[in-house]
N, C-alpha and C positions, 0 to 999 in steps of 0.2 A: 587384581580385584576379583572379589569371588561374584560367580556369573548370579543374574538374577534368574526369576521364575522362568518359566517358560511361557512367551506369547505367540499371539498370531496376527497376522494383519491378512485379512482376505477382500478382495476386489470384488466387485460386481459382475464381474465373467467369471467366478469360480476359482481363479487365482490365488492362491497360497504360499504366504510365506511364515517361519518359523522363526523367532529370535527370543531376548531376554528382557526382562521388563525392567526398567526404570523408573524414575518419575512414581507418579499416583498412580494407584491399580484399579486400575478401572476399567471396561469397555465403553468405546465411543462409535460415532461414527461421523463422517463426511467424506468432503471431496479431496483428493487425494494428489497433492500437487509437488514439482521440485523446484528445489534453487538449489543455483549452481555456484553461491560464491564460496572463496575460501574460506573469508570469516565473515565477524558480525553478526551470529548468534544471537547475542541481546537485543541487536537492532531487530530481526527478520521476528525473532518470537514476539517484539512488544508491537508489532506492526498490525493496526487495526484492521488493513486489506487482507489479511491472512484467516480475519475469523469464519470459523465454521470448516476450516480445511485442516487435512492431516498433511503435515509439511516434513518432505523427504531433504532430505540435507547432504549432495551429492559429495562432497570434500572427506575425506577419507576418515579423519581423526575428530571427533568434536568434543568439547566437552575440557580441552586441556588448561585453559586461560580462564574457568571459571566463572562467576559472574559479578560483576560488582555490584558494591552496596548500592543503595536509594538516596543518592548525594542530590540536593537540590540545589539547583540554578535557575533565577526566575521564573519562582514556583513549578519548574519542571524536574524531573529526574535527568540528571545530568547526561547518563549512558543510555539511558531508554530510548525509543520513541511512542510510549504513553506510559497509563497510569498500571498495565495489567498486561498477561499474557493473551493473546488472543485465539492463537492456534487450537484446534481438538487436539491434537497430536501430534508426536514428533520421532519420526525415524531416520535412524543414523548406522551408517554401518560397523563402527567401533566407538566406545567410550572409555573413559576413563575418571574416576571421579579425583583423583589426584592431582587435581590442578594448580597451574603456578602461573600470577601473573601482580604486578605491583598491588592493583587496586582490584582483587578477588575477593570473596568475602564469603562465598556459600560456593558448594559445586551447583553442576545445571540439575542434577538429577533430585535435587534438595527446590532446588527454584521452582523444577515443575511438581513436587509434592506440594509448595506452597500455594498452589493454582490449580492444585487439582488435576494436572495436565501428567495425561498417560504419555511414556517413553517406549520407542525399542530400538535393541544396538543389536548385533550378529548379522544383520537382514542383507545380503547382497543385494546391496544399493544402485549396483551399476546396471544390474539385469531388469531392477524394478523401475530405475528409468527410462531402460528403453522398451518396455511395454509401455511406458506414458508418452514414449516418444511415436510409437505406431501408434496404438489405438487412438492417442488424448488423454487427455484428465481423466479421470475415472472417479468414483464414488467408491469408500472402502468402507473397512470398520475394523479396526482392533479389539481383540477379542482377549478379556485378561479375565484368567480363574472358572472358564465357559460360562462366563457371565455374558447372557444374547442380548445383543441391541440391535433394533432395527435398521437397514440401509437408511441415510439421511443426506438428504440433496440440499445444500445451503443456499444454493440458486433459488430454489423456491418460495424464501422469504425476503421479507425488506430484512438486511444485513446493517443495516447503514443506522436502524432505529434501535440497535444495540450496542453501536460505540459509538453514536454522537453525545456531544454534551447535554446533560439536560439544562444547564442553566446558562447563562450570560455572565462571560469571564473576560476578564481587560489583562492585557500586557503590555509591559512596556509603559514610557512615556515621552516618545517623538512626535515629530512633527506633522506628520502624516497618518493620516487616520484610516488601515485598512481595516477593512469586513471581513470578520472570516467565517463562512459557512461549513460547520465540523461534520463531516461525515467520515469521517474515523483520521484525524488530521494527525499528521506525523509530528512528534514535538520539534524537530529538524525543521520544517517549512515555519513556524513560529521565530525560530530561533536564525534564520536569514532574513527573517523581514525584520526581526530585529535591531538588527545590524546596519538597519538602514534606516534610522531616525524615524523608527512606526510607531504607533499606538498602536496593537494588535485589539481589535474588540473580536471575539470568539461567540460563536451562538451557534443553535442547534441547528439539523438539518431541515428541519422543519418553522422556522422562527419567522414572523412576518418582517423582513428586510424593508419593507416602507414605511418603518415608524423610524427606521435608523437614517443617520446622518455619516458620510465617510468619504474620503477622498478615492478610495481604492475598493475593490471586490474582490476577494480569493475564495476559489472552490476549491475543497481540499481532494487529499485520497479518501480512498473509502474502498468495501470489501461488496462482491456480488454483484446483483445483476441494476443497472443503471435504471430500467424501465420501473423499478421496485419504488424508486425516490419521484413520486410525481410534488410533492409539495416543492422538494427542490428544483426542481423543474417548472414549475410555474412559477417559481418568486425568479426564477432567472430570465423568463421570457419577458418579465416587468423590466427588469433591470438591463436587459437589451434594448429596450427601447428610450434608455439615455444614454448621453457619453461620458459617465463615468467608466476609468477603465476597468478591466476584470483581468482576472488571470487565472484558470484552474491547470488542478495537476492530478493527473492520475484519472480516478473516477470523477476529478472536475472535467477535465476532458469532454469525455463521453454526456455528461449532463448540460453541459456549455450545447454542445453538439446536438444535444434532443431538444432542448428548448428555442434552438435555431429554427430547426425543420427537420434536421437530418436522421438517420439512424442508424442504430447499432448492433450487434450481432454477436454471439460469444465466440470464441477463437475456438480450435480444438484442441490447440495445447496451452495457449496462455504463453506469456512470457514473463519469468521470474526469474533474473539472475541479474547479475554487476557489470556484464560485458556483454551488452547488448548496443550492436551499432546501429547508427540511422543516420540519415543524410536529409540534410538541408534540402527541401524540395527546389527541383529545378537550378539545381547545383552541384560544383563535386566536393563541396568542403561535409565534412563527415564529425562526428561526437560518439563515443561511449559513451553509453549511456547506465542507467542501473532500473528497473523495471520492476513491475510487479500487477499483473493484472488478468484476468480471464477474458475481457471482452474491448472491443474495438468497432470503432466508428468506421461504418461504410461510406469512402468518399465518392461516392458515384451520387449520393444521397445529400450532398451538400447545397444549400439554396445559393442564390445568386450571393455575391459578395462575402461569401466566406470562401475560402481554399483550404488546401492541404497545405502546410507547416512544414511538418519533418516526414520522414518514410521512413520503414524500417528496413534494411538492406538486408534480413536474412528472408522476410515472405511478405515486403511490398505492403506489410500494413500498414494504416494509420497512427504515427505519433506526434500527431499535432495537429492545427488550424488555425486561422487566424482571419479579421475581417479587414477588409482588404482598404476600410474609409472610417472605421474606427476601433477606438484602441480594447480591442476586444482579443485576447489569444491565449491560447489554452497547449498542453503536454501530455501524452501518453506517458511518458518516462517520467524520471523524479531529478530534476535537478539539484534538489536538498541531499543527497544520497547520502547516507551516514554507515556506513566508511568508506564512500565514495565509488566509483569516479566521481568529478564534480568540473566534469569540463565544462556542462551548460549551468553552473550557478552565475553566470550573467544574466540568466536570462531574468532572478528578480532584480539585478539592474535594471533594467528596459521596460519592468513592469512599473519598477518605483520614479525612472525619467517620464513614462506616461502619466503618471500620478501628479509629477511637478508640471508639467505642460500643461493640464487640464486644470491643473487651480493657478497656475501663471494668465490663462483665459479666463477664467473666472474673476480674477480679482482687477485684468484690464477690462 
């Protein structure tokens, strides 16, 4: 493949790297983060917790399996998880646009012109991860044609008021009638509650949840800093105060968490990869997990009747909570992980048997 222009991608320390452009030619800028899995590409780019970051893609070859079409399955994109890409940008240390895979239909490099989304391949990926592995995250900017943009810190906005829904969307037709509050919801957690005789009613992150009626609550994922979301956070300190149950996942987590009492903190490096262990709190049984998040709930900071969950075995963070008298509990990791692991997808089991216990009480 003949190589493209020449790019840069420079860090906020003065840091420089030189490779070849892709994708849309443009300069951007943000936070400059990695994932470590093999594959799922389509998954990691359409993932709304990634917005505002340039996303390092530690797996040697990308780009070979292509991307598939826009197949819908109840009302969703079958391969996605959402409607758009959401990354600034995407480096990779080799590409190829010659891809081969059953259900392929455009290369990546074609996907991210269609999105606007700057590429770079050449870039010694392994050396750029472990500057993020000492320093932390860092804040970059890709620089295509000396075209200048300014540093930009996506931590300093509400992240969450740019891919939630703006309007009120119904899926499904079961039994069980969950809430879901979208602050960048993966189409994957959707598509397991489906599976489980739900109504999915979807609404914004901002939406007054007291006019609604539902047997269930789910907080979704979402991208940035948690303390950004206070609407969501105040319609969840209402909704604390009954025993319908709740479940969030990701940035439901950390906002479950803030509308307790507790608080949260940004990591320095985040956790973003498919093979991330945690352990059962106060246990030795163990889950791979698959992650994606910059910030984590301090559990020193927990009120009476909530606890820790899960832990994370590589640095003791928080991946979970739960209240210890009612059916209230939440997940750092993603259980819906799409392409997996999917050791903890019981755990919407357990969300959906509280769901049936709580209207089994109701109707005695």
């Amino acid at each position: 493949m003949q190589k493209g222009r020449i790019i840069k991608l420079l860090l906020e320390d003065g840091k420089e790297f030189t490779g070849y452009s892709f994708g849309a030619g443009q300069s951007v800028s943000g936070e400059v983060v990695f994932n470590t899995a093999m594959t799922g590409y389509p998954e990691s780019l359409t993932d709304p917790s990634y917005n505002g970051q340039i996303l390092v893609l530690t797996y040697p070859i990308v780009g070979n399996y292509g991307v598939p079409g826009n197949m819908l399955e109840n009302n969703m994109y079958k391969y996605f998880e959402s409607y758009a890409l959401h990354i600034a940008g995407l480096i990779i240390s080799d590409y190829t646009d010659d891809y081969s895979h059953w259900n392929a239909n455009k290369s990546l490099g074609r996907w991210l012109e269609e999105f606007n989304v700057p590429g770079i391949y050449g870039i010694d990926t392994r050396e750029l991860t472990k500057i993020l592995r000492e320093k932390g995250t860092m804040i970059g900017k890709i620089i295509y044609d000396d075209q200048q943009v300014e540093f930009y810190n996506p931590n300093e906005e509400n992240l969450v008021q740019k891919v939630s829904t703006r309007e009120k969307n119904v899926f499904g037709n079961g039994s069980h009638h969950i809430l879901l509050i979208d602050c960048g919801v993966k189409y994957n957690i959707i598509r397991n509650l489906l599976t489980r005789n739900t109504t999915v009613t979807v609404v914004p992150y901002d939406w007054d949840i007291e006019k609604e009626q539902y047997d269930g609550l789910f907080v979704s994922n979402g991208p940035g800093n948690p303390k950004m979301c206070e609407a969501t956070i105040k319609s969840l300190r209402k909704a604390i105060e009954n025993d319908i149950p709740i479940y969030g996942i990701c940035l439901g987590n950390q906002l479950l968490a803030l509308a307790a009492g507790a608080d949260t903190y940004k990591l320095k490096y985040g956790h973003r990869s498919h093979n991330q262990p945690v352990i059962l709190h106060q246990s030795n049984k163990s889950f791979i997990t698959s992650q994606n998040h910059g910030y984590a709930i301090d559990n020193n900071t927990l009120p009476d009747c909530w606890e820790p969950w899960f832990i994370n075995l590589n640095d003791n963070t928080n991946e979970g909570m739960r209240h210890t008298d009612k059916p209230f509990f939440s997940t750092q990791f993603h259980p819906e992980a799409s392409g997996g692991p999917t050791d903890t997808e019981f755990l919407f089991d357990l969300f959906i048997e509280n769901v049936k216990k709580c209207k089994d009480r109701a109707i005695s």
